[in-house]
N, C-alpha and C positions, 0 to 999 in steps of 0.2 A: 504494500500500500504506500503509494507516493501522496504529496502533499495536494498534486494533480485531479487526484482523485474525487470522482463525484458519488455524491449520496442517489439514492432514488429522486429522492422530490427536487432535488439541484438540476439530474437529468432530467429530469420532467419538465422543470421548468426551462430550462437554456433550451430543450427540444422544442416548445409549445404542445406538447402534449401530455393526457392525462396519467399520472403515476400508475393506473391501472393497464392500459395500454403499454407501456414501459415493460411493467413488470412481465406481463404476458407475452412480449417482445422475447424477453429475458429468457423466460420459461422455454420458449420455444428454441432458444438455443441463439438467438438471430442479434442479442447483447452479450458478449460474455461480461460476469463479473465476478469479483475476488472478495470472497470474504464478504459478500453483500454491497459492495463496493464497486462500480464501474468508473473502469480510467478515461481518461479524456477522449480519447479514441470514440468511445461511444456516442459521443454527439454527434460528428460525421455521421454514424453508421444509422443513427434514429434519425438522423435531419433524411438521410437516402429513403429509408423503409419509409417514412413519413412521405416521402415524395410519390417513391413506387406505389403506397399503398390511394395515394388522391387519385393515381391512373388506374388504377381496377384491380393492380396484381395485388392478391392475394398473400396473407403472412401466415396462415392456417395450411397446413398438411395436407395434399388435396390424393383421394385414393386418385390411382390409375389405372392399376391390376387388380381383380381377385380372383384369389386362385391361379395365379397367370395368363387370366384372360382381360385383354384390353377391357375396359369399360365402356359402356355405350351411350 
């Protein structure tokens, strides 16, 4: 943990976006953080997903296969 370091609600807010959204970000894999902690890096990476996600793409797991067959 550097001094760099942002809390949840720090990244939520520099991001404009909800701490809930964040965290869920998080969860998904798509923020890493340390010890509850995310480094500064993470504002870039939530300002991106916050962009991709105003254009449609999706931050949720989308199936493709089941069973190994394409989905329809």
């Amino acid at each position: 943990m550097t001094a760099d370091d942002l809390s949840l609600d720090a990244l939520a807010e520099a991001a404009q976006e909800s701490t809930e959204r964040i965290r869920r970000w998080a969860n998904l894999g798509l923020l890493p953080r340390d010890d509850g902690r995310f480094q500064h890096e993470a504002l870039d990476r939530a300002r991106l997903i916050s962009f991709a996600v105003r254009r449609g793409i999706a931050t949720e797991p989308q199936p493709s296969t089941v069973d190994g067959c394409p989905s329809e």
